[in-house]
LUMVEX-42164 format. One record per residue (C-alpha): residue number from 1; residue in one letter; x, y, z. Coordinates in Angstrom, 2 decimals. Layout:
BEGIN
pos NUM	code A	px X	py Y	pz Z $
...
//
This chain:
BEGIN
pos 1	code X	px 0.00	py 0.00	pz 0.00 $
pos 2	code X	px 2.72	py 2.90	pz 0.50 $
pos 3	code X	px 5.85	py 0.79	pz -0.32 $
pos 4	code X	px 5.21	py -0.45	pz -3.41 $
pos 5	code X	px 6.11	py 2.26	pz -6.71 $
pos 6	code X	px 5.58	py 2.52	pz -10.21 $
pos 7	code X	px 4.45	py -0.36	pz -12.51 $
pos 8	code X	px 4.70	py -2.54	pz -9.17 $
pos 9	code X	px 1.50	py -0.62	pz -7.85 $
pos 10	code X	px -1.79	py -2.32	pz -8.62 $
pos 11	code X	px -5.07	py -1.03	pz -7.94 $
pos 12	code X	px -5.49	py -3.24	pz -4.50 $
pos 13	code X	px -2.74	py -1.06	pz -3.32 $
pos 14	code X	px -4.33	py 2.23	pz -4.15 $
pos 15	code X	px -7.83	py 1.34	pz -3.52 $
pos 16	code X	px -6.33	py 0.14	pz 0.55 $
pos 17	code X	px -4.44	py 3.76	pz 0.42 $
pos 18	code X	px -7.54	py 5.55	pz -0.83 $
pos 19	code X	px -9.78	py 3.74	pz 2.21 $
pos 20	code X	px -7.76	py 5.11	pz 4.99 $
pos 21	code X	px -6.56	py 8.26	pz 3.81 $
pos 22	code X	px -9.64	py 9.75	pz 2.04 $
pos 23	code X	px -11.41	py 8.74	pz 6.12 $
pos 24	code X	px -9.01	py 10.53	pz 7.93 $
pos 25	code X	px -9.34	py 13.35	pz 5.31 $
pos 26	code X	px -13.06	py 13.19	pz 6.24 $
pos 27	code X	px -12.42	py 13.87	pz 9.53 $
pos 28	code X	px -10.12	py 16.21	pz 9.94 $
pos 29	code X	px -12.25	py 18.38	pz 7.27 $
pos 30	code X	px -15.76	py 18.04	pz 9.23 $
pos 31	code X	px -13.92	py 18.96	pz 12.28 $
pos 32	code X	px -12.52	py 21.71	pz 11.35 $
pos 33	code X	px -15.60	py 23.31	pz 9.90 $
pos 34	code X	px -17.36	py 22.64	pz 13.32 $
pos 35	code X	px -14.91	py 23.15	pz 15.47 $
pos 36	code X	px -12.98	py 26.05	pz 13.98 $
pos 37	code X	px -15.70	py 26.98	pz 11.00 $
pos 38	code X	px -12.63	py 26.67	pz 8.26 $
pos 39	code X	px -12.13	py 24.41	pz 5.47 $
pos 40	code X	px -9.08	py 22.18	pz 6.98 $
pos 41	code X	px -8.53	py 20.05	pz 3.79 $
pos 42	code X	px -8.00	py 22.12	pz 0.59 $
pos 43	code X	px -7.38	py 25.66	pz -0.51 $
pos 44	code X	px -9.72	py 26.75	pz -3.31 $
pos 45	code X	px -12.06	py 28.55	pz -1.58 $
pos 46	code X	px -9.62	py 30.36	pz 0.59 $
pos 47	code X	px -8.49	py 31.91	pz -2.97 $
pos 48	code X	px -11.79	py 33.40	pz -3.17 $
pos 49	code X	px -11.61	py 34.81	pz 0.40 $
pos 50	code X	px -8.57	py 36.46	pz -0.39 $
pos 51	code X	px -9.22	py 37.74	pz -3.52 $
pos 52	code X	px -12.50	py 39.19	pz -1.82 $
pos 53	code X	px -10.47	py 41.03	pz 0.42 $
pos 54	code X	px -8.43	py 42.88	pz -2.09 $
pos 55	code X	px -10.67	py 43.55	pz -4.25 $
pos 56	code X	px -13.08	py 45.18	pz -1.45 $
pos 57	code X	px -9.22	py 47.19	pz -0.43 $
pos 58	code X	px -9.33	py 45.65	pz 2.59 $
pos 59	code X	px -6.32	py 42.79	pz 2.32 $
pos 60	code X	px -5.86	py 42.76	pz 5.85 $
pos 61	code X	px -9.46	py 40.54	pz 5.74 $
pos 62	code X	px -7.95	py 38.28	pz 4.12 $
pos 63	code X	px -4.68	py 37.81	pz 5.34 $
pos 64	code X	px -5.52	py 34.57	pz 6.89 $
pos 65	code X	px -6.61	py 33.02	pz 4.12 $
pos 66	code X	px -3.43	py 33.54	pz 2.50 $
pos 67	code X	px -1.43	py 32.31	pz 5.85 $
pos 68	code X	px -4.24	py 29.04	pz 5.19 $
pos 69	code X	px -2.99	py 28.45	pz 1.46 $
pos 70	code X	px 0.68	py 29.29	pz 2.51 $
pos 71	code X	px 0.33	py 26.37	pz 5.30 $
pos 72	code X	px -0.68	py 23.57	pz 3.09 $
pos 73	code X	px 1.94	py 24.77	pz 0.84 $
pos 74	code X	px 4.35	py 24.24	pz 3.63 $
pos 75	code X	px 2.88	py 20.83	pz 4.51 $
pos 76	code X	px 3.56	py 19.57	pz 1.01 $
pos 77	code X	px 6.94	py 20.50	pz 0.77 $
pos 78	code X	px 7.46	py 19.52	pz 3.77 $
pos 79	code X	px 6.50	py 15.97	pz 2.89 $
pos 80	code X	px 7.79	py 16.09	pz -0.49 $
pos 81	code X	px 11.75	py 16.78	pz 1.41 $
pos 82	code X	px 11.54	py 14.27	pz 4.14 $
pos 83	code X	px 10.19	py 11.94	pz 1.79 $
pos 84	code X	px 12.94	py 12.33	pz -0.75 $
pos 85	code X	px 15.71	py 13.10	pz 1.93 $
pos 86	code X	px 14.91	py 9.08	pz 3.02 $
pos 87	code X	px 15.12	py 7.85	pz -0.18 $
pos 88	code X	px 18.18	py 9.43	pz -1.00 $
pos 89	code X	px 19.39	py 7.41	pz 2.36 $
pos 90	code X	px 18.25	py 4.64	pz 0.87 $
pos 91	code X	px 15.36	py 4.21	pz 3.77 $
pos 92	code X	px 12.55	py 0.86	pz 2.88 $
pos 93	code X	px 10.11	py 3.18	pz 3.80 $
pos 94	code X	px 10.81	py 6.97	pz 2.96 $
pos 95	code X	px 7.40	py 7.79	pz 4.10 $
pos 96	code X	px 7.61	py 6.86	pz 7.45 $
pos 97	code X	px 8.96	py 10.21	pz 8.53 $
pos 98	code X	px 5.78	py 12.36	pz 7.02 $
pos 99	code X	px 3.29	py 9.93	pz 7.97 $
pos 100	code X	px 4.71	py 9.94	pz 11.94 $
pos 101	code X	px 4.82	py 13.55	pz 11.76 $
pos 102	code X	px 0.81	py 13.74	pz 10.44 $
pos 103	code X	px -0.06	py 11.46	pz 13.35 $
pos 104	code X	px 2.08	py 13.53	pz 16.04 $
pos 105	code X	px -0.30	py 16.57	pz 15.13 $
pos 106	code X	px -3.49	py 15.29	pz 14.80 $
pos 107	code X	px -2.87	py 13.38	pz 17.82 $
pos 108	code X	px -1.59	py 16.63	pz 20.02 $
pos 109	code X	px -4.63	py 18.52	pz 18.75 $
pos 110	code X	px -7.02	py 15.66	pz 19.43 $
pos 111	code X	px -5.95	py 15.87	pz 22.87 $
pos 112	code X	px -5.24	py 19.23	pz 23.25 $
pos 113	code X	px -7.17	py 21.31	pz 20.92 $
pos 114	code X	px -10.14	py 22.00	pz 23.14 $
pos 115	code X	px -7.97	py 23.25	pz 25.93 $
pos 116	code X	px -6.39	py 25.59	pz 23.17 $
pos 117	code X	px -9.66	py 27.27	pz 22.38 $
pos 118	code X	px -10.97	py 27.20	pz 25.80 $
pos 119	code X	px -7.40	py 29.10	pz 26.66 $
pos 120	code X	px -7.89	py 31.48	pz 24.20 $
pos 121	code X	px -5.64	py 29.74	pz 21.16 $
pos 122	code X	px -6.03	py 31.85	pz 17.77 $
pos 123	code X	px -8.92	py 29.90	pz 14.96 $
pos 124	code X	px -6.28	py 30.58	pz 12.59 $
pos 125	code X	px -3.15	py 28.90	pz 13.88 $
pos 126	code X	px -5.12	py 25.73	pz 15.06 $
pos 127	code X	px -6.71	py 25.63	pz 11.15 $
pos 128	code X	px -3.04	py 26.34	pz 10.10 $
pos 129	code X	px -1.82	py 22.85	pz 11.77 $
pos 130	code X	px -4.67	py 21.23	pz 10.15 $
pos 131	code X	px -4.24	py 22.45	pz 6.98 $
pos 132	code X	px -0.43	py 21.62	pz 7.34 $
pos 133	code X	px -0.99	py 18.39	pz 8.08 $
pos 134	code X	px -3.31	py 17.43	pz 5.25 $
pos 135	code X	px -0.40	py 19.26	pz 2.87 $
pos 136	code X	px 1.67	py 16.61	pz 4.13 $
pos 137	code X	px -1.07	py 13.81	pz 3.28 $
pos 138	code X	px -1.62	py 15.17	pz -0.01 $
pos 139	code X	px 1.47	py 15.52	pz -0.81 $
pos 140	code X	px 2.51	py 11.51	pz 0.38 $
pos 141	code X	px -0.33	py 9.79	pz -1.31 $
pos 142	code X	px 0.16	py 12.04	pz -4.64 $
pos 143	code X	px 3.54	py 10.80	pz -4.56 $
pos 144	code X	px 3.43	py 7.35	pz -3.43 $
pos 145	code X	px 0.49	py 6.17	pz -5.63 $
pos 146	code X	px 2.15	py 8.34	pz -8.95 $
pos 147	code X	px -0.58	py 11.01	pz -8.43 $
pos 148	code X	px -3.55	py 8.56	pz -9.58 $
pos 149	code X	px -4.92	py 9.08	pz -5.59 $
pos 150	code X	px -5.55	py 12.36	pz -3.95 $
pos 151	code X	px -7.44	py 12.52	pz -0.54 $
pos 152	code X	px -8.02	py 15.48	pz 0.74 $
pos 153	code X	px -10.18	py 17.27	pz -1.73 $
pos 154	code X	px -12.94	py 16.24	pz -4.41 $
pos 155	code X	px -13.40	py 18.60	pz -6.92 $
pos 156	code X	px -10.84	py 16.92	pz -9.66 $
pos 157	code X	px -12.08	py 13.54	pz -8.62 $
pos 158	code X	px -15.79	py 14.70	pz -9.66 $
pos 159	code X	px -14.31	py 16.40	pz -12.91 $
pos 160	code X	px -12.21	py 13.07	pz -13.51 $
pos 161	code X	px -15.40	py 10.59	pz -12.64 $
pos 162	code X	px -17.64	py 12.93	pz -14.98 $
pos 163	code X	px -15.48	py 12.33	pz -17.85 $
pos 164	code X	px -14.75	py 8.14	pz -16.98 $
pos 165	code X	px -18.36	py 8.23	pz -16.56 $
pos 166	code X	px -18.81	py 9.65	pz -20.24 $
pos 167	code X	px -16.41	py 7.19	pz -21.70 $
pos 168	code X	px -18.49	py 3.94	pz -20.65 $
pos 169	code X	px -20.45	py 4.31	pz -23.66 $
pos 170	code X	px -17.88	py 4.88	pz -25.97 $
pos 171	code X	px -14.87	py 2.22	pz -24.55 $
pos 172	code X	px -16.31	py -1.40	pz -25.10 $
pos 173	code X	px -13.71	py -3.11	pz -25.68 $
pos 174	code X	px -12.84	py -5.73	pz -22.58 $
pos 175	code X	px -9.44	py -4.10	pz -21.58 $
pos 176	code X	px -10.11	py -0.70	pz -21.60 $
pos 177	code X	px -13.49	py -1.32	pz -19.93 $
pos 178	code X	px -11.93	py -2.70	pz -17.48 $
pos 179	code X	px -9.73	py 0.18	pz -16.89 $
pos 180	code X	px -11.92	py 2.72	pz -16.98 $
pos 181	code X	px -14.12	py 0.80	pz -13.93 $
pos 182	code X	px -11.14	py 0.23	pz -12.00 $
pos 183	code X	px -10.57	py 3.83	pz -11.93 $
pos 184	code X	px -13.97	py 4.54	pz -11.56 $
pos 185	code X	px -14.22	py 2.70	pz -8.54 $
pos 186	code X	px -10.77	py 4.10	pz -7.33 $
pos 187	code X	px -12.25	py 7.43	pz -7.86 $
pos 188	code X	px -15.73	py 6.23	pz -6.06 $
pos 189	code X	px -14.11	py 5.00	pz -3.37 $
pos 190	code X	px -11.92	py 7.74	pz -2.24 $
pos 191	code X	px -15.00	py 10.06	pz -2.51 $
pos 192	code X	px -17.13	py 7.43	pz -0.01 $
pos 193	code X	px -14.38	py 7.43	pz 2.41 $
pos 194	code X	px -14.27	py 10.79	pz 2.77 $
pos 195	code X	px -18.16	py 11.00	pz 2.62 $
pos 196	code X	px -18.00	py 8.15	pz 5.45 $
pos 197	code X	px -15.24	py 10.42	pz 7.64 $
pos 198	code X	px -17.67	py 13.58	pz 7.35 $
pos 199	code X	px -20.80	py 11.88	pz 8.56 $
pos 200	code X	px -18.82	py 9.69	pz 11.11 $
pos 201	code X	px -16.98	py 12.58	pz 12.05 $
pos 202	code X	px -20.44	py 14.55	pz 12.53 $
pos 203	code X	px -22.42	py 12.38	pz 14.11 $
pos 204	code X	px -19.29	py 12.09	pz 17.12 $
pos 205	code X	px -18.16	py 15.77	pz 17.29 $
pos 206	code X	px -20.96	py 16.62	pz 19.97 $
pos 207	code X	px -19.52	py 14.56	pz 22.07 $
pos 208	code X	px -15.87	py 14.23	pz 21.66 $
pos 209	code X	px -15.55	py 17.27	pz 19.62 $
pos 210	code X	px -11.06	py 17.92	pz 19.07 $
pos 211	code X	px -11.17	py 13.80	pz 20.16 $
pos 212	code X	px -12.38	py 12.91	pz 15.97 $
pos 213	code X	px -8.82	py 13.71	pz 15.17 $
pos 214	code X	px -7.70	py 11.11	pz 17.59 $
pos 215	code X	px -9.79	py 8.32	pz 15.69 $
pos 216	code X	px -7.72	py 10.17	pz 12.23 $
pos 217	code X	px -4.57	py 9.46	pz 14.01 $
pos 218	code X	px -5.79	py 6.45	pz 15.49 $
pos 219	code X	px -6.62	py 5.50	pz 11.15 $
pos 220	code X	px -2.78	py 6.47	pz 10.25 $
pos 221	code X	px -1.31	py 3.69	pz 12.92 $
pos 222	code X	px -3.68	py 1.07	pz 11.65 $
pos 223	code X	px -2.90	py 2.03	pz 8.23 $
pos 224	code X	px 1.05	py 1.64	pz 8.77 $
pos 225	code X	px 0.81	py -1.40	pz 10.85 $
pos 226	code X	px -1.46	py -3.36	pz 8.43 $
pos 227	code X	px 0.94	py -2.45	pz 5.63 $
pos 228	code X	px 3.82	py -3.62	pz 7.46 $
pos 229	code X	px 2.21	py -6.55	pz 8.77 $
pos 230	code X	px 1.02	py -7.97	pz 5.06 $
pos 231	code X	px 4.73	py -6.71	pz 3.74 $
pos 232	code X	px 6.27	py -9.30	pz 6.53 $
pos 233	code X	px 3.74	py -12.02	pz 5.97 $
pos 234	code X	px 4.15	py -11.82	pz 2.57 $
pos 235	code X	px 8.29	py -12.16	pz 2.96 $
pos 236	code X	px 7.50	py -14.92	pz 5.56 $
pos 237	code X	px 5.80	py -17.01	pz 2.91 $
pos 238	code X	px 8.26	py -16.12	pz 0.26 $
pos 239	code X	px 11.07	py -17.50	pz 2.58 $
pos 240	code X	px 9.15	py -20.64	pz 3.77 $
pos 241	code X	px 7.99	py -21.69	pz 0.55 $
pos 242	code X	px 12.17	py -21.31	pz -0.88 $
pos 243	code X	px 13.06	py -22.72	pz 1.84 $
pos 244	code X	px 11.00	py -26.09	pz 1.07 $
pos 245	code X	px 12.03	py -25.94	pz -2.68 $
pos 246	code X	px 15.74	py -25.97	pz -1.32 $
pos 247	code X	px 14.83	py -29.05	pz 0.79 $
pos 248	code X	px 12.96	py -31.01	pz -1.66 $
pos 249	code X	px 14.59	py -33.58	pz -3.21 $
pos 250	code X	px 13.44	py -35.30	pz -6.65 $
pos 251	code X	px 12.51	py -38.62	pz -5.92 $
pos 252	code X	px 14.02	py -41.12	pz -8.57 $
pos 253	code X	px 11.63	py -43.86	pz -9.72 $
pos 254	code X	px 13.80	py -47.75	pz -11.46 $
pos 255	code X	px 11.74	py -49.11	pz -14.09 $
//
């Protein structure tokens, strides 16, 4: 799911990669609307805040949505240098370092964002972690899965499912049909995950409110110890089953 690259990917690995990533996405983004009443997980309409301000001459409005895009900026690069500082160290898992440092925020604001805004913490630098953080998802999943799975925002997955949509009555021959509804069902089920975080997220905010990004952190571990755990079962086989071909012995049969 994050280790394997290029032509090695199949879409079992990105489908598993969509699931947990596009739910955390889910609920970082309906908690930050409730909690902080800002759009945690993508950028576009902050544009349109900021632009507002200027043109109205009053830039200083929208000053924070600029700080907003300038954070998930951050968060991306961020992402994109650890991740490539590890593989230029030649690290089996050059993601590790971007995913720990995703879970090490959502996990300090799950237990301590409350206590932030109850202490008088500023909307916009809490929304500013947030919107870090998901830069650094974005940015790992783009990379890892060769940019055909992006989590954190929908508006090019509907543009790309309208179009895959389009081409299921023109594509009928058996390969490329079965292309296009593999992607169509990548594309589907990123957008139901994240669907599934918002309403999940929703329904448990009243009552644990800054605690939903606990369960998101909570859906990073899983997702890094169920990779690791099917990498190692799958090398455990590999070795066993050598192993016995080494000891096997062809069994010679006199006429």
């Amino acid at each position: 799911m994050f280790k394997h690259k290029g032509k090695a990917r199949t879409f079992e690995h990105n489908f598993r990669l969509a699931a947990f990533l596009s739910l955390v996405a889910g609920l970082v983004n309906i908690c930050g609307v409730l909690s902080l009443g800002v759009l945690t997980t993508n950028v576009t309409g902050h544009f349109a805040y900021f632009a507002e301000g200027i043109v109205k001459e009053k830039p200083l409005s929208g000053i924070d949505f600029l700080v907003y895009i300038l954070a998930f900026l951050l968060g991306s690069f961020t992402s994109g240098l650890l991740t490539e500082y590890f593989i230029k160290k030649g690290s089996n898992a050059p993601h590790n370092a971007a995913m720990f440092l995703e879970i090490l925020l959502l996990s300090v604001l799950g237990v301590c964002g409350d206590t932030f805004l109850h202490d008088g913490a500023s909307v916009p630098l809490l929304a500013c972690i947030l919107l870090f953080a998901m830069g650094l998802q974005n940015s790992l999943v783009s990379k890892i899965s060769n940019s055909a799975v992006r989590t954190t925002h929908l508006t090019g997955l509907f543009t790309d499912l309208g179009i895959e949509l389009s081409q299921l009555f023109f594509y009928n021959e058996s390969g490329q049909r079965q292309r296009l509804l593999r992607s169509i069902g990548l594309r589907g089920g990123i957008i139901g995950f994240f669907f599934l975080g918002c309403i999940s997220g929703g329904l448990l905010f009243m009552k644990i409110k800054f605690g939903i990004l606990i369960i998101a952190a909570c859906t990073l571990v899983i997702a890094l110890v169920y990779d690791n755990f099917r990498l190692w079962f799958y090398r455990t086989r590999k070795r066993l089953h050598a192993h016995d071909s080494e000891n096997t012995t062809p069994i010679s049969v006199d006429d």
